[in-house]
C-alpha positions as CSV (number, residue, x, y, z in Angstrom):
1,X,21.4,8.6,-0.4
2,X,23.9,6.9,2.0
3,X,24.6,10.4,3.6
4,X,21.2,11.6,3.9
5,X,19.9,8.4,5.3
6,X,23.0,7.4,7.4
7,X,23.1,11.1,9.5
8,X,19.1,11.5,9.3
9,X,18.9,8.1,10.8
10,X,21.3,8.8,13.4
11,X,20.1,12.2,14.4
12,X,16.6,11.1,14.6
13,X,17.8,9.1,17.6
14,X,19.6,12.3,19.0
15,X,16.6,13.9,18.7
16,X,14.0,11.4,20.8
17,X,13.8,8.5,18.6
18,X,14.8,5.3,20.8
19,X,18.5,4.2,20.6
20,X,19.6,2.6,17.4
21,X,16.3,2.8,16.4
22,X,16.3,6.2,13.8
23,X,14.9,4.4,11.5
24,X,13.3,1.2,11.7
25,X,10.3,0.0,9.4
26,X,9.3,-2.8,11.0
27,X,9.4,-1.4,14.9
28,X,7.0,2.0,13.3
29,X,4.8,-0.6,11.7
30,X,4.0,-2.2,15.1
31,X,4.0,1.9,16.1
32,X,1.3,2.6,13.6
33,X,-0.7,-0.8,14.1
34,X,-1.0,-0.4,18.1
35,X,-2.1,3.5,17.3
36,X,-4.9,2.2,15.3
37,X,-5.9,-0.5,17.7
38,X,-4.5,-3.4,16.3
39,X,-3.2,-4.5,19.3
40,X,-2.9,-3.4,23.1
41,X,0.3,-3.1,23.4
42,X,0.6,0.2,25.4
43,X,4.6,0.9,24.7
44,X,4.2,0.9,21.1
45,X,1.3,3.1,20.2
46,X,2.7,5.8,18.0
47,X,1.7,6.9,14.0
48,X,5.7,7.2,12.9
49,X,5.6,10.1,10.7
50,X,8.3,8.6,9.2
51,X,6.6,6.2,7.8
52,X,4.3,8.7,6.3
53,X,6.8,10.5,4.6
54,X,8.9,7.3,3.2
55,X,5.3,6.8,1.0
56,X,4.6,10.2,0.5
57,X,8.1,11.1,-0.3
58,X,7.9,8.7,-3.3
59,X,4.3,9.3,-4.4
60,X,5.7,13.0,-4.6
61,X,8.7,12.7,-6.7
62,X,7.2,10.3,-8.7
63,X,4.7,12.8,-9.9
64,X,7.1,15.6,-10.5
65,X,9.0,12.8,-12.6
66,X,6.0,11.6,-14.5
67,X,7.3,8.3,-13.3
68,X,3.9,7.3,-11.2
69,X,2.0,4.8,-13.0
70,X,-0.4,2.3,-11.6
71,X,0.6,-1.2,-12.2
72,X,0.0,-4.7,-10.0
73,X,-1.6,-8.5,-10.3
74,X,1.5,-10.4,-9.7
75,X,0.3,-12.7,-7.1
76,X,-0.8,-10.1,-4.6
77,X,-2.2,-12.5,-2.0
78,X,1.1,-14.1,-1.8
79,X,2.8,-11.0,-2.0
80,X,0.6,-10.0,1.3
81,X,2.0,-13.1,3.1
82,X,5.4,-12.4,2.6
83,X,5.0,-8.9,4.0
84,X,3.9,-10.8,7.2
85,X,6.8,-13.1,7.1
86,X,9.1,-10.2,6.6
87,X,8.0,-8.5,9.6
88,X,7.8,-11.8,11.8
89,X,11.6,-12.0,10.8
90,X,12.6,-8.9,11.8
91,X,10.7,-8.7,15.2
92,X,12.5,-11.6,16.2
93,X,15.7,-9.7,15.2
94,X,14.2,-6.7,16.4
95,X,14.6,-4.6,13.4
96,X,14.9,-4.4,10.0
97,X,17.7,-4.4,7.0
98,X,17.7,-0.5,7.5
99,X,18.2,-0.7,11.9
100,X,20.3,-3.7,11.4
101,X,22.7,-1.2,9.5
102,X,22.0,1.2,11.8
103,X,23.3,-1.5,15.0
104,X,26.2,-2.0,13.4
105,X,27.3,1.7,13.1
106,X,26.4,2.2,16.6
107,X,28.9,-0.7,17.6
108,X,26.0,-2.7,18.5
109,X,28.5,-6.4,17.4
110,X,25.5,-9.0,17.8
111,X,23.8,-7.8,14.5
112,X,26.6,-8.9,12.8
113,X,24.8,-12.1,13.1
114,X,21.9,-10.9,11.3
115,X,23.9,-9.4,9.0
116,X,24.6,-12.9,7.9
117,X,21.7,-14.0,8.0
118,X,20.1,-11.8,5.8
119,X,22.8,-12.4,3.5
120,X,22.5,-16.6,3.2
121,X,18.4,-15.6,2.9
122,X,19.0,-13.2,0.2
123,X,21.7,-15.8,-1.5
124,X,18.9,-18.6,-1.0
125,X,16.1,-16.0,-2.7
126,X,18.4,-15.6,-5.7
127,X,18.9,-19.3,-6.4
128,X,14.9,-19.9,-6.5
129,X,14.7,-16.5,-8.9
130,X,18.2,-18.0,-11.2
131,X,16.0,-21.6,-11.3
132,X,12.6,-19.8,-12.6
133,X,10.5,-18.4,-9.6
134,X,7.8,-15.9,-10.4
135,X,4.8,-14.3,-9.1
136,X,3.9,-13.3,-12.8
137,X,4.3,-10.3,-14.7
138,X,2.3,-7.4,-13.2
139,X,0.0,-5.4,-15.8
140,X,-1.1,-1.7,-15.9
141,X,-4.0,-0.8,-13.8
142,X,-6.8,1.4,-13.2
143,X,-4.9,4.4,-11.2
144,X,-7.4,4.3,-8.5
145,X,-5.8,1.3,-7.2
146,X,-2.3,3.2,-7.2
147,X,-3.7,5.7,-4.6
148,X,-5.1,3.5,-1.4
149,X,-1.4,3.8,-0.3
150,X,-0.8,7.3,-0.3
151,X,-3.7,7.9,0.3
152,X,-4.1,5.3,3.6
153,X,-0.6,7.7,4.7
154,X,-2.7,10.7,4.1
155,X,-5.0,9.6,6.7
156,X,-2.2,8.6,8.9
157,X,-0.8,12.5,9.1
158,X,-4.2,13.8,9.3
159,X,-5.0,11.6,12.4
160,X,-1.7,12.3,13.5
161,X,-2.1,16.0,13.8
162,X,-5.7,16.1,15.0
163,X,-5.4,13.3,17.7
164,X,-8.7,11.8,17.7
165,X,-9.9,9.4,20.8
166,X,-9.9,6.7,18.6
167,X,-6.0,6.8,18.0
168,X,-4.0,5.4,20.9
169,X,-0.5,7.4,21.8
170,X,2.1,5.8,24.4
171,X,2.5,7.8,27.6
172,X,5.7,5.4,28.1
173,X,8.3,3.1,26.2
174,X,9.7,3.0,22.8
175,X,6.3,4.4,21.6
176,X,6.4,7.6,23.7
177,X,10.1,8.2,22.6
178,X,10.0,10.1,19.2
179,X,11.7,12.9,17.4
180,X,10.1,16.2,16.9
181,X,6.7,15.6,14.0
182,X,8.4,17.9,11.7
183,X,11.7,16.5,11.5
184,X,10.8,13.1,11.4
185,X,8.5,13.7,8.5
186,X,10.9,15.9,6.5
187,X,13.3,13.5,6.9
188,X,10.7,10.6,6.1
189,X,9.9,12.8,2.4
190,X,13.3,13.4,1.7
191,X,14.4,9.4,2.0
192,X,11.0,8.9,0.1
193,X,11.8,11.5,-2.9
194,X,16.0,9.6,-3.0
195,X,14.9,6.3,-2.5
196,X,12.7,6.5,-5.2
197,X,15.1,8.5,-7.6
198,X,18.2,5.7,-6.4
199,X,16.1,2.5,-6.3
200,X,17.5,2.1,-2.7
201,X,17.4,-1.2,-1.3
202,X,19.6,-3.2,1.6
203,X,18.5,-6.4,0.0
204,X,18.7,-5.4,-3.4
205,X,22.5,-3.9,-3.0
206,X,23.8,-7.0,-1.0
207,X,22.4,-9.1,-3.7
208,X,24.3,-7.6,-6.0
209,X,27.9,-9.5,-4.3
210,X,26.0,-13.1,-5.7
211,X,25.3,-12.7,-8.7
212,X,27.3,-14.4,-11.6
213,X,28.4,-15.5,-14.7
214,X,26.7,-14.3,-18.1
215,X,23.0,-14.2,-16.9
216,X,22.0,-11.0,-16.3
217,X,19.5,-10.4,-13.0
218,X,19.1,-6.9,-11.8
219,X,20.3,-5.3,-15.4
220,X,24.0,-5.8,-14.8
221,X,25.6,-8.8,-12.6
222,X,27.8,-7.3,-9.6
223,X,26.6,-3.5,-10.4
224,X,28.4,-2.1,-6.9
225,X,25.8,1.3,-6.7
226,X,23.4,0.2,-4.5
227,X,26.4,-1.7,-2.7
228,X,28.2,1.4,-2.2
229,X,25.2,3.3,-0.7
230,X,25.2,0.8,1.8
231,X,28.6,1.2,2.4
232,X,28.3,4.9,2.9
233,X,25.1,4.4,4.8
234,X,27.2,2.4,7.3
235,X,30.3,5.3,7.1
236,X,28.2,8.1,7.9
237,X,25.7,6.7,10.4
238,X,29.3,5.4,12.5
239,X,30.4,9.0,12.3
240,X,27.6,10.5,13.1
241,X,27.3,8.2,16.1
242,X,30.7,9.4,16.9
243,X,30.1,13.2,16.8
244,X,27.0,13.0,19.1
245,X,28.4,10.7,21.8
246,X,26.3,7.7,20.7
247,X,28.2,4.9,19.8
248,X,28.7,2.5,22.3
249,X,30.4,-1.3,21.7
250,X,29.8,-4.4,22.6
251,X,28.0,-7.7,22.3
252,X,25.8,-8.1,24.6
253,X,23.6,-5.5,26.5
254,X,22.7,-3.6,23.4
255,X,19.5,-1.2,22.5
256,X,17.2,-3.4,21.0
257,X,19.4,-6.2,20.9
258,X,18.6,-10.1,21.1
259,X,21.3,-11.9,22.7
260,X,19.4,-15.3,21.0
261,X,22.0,-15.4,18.3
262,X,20.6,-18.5,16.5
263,X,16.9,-17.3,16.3
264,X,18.1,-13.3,14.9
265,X,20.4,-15.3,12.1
266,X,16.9,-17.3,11.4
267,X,14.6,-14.1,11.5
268,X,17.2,-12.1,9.2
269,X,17.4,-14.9,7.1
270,X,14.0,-15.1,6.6
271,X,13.6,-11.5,5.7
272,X,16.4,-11.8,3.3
273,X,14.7,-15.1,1.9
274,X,11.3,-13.2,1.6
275,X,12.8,-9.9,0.3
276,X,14.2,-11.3,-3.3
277,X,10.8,-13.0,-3.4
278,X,8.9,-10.1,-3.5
279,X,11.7,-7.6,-5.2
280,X,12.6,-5.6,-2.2
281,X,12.9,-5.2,1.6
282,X,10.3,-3.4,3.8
283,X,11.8,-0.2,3.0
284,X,11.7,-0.3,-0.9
285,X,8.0,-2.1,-0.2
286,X,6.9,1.4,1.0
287,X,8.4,3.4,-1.8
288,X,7.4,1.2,-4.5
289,X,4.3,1.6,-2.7
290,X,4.3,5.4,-2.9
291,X,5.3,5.2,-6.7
292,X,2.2,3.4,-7.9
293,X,3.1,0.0,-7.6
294,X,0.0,-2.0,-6.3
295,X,2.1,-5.2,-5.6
296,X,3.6,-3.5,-2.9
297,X,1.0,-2.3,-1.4
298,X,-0.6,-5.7,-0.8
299,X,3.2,-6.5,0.7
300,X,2.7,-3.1,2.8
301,X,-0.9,-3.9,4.2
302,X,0.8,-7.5,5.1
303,X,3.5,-5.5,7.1
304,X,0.6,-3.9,8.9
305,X,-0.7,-7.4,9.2
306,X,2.5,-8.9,10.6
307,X,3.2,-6.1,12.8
308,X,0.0,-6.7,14.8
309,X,0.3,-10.4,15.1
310,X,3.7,-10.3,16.3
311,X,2.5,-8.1,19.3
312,X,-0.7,-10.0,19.8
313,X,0.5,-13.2,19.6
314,X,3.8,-12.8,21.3
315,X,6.5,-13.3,18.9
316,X,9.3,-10.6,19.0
317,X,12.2,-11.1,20.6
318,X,13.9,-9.0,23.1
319,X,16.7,-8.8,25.3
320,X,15.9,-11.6,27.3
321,X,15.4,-13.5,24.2
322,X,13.2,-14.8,21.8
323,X,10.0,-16.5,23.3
324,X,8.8,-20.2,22.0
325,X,5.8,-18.9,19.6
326,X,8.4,-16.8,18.1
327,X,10.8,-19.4,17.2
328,X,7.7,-21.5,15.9
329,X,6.9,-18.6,13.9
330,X,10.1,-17.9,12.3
331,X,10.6,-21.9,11.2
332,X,6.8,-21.8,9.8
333,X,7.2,-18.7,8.1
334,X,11.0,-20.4,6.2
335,X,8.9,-22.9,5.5
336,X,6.3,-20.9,4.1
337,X,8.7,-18.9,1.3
338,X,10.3,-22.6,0.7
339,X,6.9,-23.6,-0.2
340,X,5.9,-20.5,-2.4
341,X,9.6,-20.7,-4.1
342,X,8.7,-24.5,-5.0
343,X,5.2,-23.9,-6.2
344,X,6.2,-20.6,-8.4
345,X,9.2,-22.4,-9.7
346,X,8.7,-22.5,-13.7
347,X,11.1,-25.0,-15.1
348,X,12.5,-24.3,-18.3
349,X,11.5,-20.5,-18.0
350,X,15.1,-19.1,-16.9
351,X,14.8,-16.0,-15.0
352,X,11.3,-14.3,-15.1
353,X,11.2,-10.6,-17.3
354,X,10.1,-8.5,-13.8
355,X,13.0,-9.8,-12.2
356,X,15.5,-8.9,-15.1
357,X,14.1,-5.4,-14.5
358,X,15.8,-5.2,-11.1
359,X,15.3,-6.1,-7.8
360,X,13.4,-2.6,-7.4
């Protein structure tokens, strides 16, 4: 998984994808939502067929391993807020868990910072879920409500290749920079089919160094797997970046970088924070999406959500740094998880039965 995602990543960049940005769930959100007209940003209209094939890569696999099944009801209004949050978070930091990875192999040295950030979020997350949070135990369902997703991405890829008027596609910026449809979308099903198979997840792995003692969270306490996919991830994405002339060092002056250190530790915090809440970061949201899990898909369609507002209402950060609605933003939206890890805090309770499952 590290391999295929570390050199796919990398290559998608060498082959039109903006720099450091192979892979980035959060930037092809804001992609898909200004394609679809949710907002008018002219630079980031593109459907990511990435994106596409992340759900239907899952949805597929899932099948072949009679592993799809239709469940959900845990809270998915809140879940649908988070998915907001998360992508607030990592517009500020412009990126998510995955393209943080992905800045770090390309000697990008600022997203370090978030790197800790997301780290003190997830280690924040874990001590609400230790201390009895829970959005309840989800329940099977009808498995109509299992196919909007892959379905909705269906859509997407039909769109995609017929180009109607009503679909917006950037003539310039990051929106107009893309790798060719096929390989993008092969590569997008083939992280989709692994990711479901591994359970891949940048949250889920790094949460893995906190936990302790006898109580078991995620099936075994300090299981290294998922930690050591990231680890490869990271290995192969730097060589990669080596071989084709793209890794480039420094602190400042970076692709997609924020030089507003304080504000990308809070954004990648938050996303860390919001990430254990929910079981997973916008990545594994997607796939768990794909695989029939409904909760996710309320956190997907609140991606969407998020995406759009941070373009309409001006919160992502950029190199010159991160504007004053986007700071408010990211404080509002810590305070918002604080207040849903309070108010779904069950004392006495220990640690809820879908989080002893894993943090998916």
């Amino acid at each position: 998984m590290g391999a295929v995602i570390g050199v796919g990543a990398v290559l998608l960049s060498f082959f039109g994808n903006p720099a450091n940005t192979g892979i980035c769930v959060s930037c092809f959100m804001e992609n898909v939502a200004g394609a679809l007209g949710f907002h008018n940003d002219i630079r980031m209209q593109y459907i990511r067929p990435e994106i596409i094939g992340f759900v239907l890569g899952s949805f597929a696999f899932s099948l072949y391993r009679r592993q799809f099944v239709s469940t959900g009801g845990s809270s998915p209004l809140l879940r649908f807020l988070v998915g907001v949050v998360l992508i607030i978070g990592c517009s500020v930091f412009i990126g998510c868990p995955v393209k943080l990875v992905l800045k770090i192999a390309a000697g990008d040295y600022a997203a370090c910072i978030g790197l800790v950030g997301l780290s003190i979020g997830i280690y924040i997350g874990l001590e609400f879920v230790e201390n009895g949070f829970q959005l309840g135990v989800p329940r099977d369902l009808p498995l109509a409500n299992a196919l909007i997703i892959p379905a909705f991405m269906v859509f997407l890829l039909v769109v995609s290749l017929l180009q109607p008027a009503f679909i917006a596609f950037s003539v310039k910026g990051s929106g107009a920079q893309h790798a060719p449809l096929i390989w993008s979308l092969g590569l997008g099903l083939l992280i989709g089919a692994l990711a479901h198979y591994t359970q891949f997840c940048i949250t889920g792995g790094i949460a893995r160094i906190f936990l302790r003692g006898p109580r078991e969270i995620m099936n075994c306490p300090r299981s290294t797997g998922l930690l050591v996919s990231i680890g490869s991830f990271l290995g192969f994405a730097l060589v990669t970046n080596l071989l084709t002339d793209q890794f480039h060092p420094g602190l400042s002056g970076q692709p997609s970088s924020n030089d507003s250190y304080l504000w990308s530790f809070l954004g990648m915090l938050v996303v860390g924070f919001g990430s254990v809440l929910i079981r997973g970061c916008p990545l594994r949201q997607l796939v768990a999406a794909g695989q029939g899990d409904n909760d996710a898909g309320a956190a997907v369609f609140g991606m969407l959500m998020g995406a759009a507002l941070v373009k309409n209402w001006d919160l992502a950060g950029s190199a010159a740094g991160t504007p004053p609605a986007g700071q408010i933003a990211v404080l509002i939206s810590l305070c918002l998880l604080l207040a849903i890890g309070l108010l779904n805090r069950k004392r006495g309770y220990g640690i809820a039965p879908e989080y002893q499952t894993g943090l998916d």
